[in-house]
N, C-alpha and C positions, 0 to 999 in steps of 0.2 A: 613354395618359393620359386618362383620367375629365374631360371638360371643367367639370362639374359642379362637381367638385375645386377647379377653377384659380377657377372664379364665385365660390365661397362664399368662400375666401380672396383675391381682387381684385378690386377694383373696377375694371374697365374702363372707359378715358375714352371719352368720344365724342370722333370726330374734331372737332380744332379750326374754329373757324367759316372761319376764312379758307382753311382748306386745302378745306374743305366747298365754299365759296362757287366756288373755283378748279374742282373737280372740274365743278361744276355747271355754270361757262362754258365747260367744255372740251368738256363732254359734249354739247352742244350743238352742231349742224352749219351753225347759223346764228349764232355768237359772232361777235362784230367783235374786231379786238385790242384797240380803243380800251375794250370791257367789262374785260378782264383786266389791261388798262393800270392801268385805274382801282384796281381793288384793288389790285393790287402795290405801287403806289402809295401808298395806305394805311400799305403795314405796310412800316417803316423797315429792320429787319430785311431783309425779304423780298426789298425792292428792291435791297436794297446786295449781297444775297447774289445776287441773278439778272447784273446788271452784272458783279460778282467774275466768276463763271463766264464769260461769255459775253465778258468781255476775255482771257479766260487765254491761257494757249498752248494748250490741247487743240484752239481753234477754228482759231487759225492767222489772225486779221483784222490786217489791214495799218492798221486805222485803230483808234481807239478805240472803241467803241460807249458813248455817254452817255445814251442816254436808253434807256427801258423798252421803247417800243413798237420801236426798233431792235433791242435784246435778245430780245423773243418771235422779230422775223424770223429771229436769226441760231439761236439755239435751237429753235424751234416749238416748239406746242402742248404736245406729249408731253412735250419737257423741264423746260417750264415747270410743268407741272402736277406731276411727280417732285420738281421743286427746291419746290415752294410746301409741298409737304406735308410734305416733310421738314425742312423750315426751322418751319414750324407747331408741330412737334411738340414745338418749344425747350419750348413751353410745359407740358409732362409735368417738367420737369426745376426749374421755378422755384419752389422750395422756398428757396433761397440757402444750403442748409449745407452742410458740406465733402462729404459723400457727393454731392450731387446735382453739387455744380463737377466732382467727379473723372469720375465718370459721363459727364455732358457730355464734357469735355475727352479722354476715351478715345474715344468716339462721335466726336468732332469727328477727330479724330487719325486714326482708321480709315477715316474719310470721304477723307482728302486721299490718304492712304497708299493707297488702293484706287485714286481715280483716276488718282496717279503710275503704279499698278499697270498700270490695264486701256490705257495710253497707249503702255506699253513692249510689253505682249506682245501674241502673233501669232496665239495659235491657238483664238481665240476671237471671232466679232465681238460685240462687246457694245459700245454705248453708251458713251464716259466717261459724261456724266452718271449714266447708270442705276449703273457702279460705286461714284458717289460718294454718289447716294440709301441705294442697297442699305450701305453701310460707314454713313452716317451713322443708318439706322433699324435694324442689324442687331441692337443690345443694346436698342429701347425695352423690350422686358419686365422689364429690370432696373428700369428708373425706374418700371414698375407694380405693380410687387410692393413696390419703396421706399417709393411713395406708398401704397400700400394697406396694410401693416405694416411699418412705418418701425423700431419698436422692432426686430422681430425680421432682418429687413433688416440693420441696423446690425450686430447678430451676424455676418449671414455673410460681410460686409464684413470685418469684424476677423477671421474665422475664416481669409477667403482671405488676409490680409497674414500674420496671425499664424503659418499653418501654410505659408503660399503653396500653397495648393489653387485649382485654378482655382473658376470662380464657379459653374459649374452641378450641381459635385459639390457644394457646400456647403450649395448650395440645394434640392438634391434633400432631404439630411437635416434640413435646416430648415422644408420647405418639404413634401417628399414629389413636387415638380414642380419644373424649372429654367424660365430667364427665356425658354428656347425654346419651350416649347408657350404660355406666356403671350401673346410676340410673334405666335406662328403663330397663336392663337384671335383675338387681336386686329386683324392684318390680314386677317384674315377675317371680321370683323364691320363693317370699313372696305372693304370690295371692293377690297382691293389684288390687282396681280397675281401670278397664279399664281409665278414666278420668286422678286418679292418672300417671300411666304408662304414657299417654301421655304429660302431663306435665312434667314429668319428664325426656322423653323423647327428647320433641321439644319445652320446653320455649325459644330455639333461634332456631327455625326454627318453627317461629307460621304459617305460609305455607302453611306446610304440613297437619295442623289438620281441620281433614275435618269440615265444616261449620254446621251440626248437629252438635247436643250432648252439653252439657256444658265444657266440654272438649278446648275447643277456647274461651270463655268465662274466663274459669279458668286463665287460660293459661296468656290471656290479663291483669286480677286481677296481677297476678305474675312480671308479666313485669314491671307492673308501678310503682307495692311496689320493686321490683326490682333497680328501675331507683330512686326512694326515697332514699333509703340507697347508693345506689351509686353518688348520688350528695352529702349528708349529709356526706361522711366518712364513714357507719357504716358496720362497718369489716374489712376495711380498712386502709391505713396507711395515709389517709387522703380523702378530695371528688375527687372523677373520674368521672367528669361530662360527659369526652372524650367516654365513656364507654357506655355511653346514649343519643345517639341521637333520638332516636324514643318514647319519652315519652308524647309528643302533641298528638302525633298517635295513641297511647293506649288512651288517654286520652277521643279523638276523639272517640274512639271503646267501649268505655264502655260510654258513656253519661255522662263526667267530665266535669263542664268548671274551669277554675281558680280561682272563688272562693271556690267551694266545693274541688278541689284541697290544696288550702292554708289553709282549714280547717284541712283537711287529715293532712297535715304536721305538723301545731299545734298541732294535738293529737296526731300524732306519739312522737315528742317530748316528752310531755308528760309522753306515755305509757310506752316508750321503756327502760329509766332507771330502773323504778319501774320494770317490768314484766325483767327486765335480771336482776335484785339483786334473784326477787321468781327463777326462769326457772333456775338460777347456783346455786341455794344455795345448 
């Protein structure tokens, strides 16, 4: 794909300033917490989502954790700087009209569904949080192509309910490129990690990604909380189970059988109203 292509037809955002600002103190070998305290702090959002995470079950704390600078200790660095920028990124999405809510709410959906994922299976070490970044940033090029030609956007939107075709066949002929090389150009002009970039790249063309790395692991996390919200409805105008044939497959690939699956579902459930009232407020 012609990166050229993808320029002349979207306008790629700059990273947000707070996600900017975080990277900036992480990067740093002299940061205190009390600097990163401070911004998280700022942004209402940020905060409520860092505390969410870092009370869940994935950490396993006997106690609450209430305050921020307690959450960087139980998280670190690394975490914090994944959750800031992914949480950041709401902002690609606040347009307020029905396309940009569904978007979200699929992204959001994918995010929870991937960390129930990467909690349950074995044969991978990855990070929860990193699953739950990677699910929550895995479709931003849909929202960049929305934002960038919103009229023609709109079409492929209705193309995929009207025909139920997934999204990146529709937008190849609308488009001549899908929301994956958009995302894959774009966190490579933010210096995300190589893992990220590929997922972002090729969560539908898992293929391609070579057999080292966690990167095909991730990848597979994504697909199945993928295939979750897309049976369920979520971002959608109803379930597109048509959309998901290959979720045995993942299942198969990450060391799921159907009960630890039907669990997953149950706490998606669960999770996903509660954490989209925090994650929109």
């Amino acid at each position: 794909m012609n990166p050229e292509m993808i320029l002349k037809e979207c306008t790629l955002p700059a990273m947000p300033h707070v996600a900017a600002r975080i990277l900036e103190i992480t990067s740093d070998p002299n940061a205190r917490v009390e600097d990163i305290q401070r911004v998280i702090s700022s942004d209402q959002a940020l905060a409520s989502r860092v505390l969410m995470l870092a009370n869940s079950a994935f950490y396993g704390m006997r106690r609450n954790v209430d305050t921020i600078s307690d959450a960087i200790f139980v998280l670190g660095f690394e975490a914090v700087k994944k959750i800031s920028i992914a949480v950041a990124t709401r902002e690609l999405y606040q347009v307020h009209g029905l396309i940009e809510q569904k978007l979200w709410e699929h992204t959001l959906g994918v995010s929870i569904a991937a960390g129930l994922i990467c909690s349950k299976q074995s044969l991978h070490e990855i990070p929860v949080e990193e699953s739950i970044v990677a699910g929550l940033l895995h479709d931003i090029g849909k929202a960049v192509m929305n934002q960038s030609q919103p009229e023609r956007y709109a079409m492929v939107v209705e193309t995929v309910y009207g025909e139920r075709i997934p999204f990146y066949k529709v937008e190849e002929g609308f488009f001549g490129f899908t929301h994956q090389e958009v995302g894959e150009l774009l966190f490579k002009e933010w210096g995300f990690t190589p893992d990220l970039i590929e997922v972002a790249g090729k969560h539908h063309k898992r293929h391609e990604i070579d057999a080292g790395g966690n990167a095909g692991g991730l990848c597979d996390i994504v697909r199945l909380a993928d295939c979750i919200c897309l049976r369920l409805g979520v971002g959608y105008r109803g379930p597109m189970p048509e959309l998901c044939p290959d979720d045995t497959v993942r299942m198969e690939m990450l060391g799921i059988g159907i009960d630890e699956a039907e669990e997953i579902i149950g706490g998606f459930k669960e999770k996903y109203i509660s954490e989209k009232l925090s994650f929109m407020s």
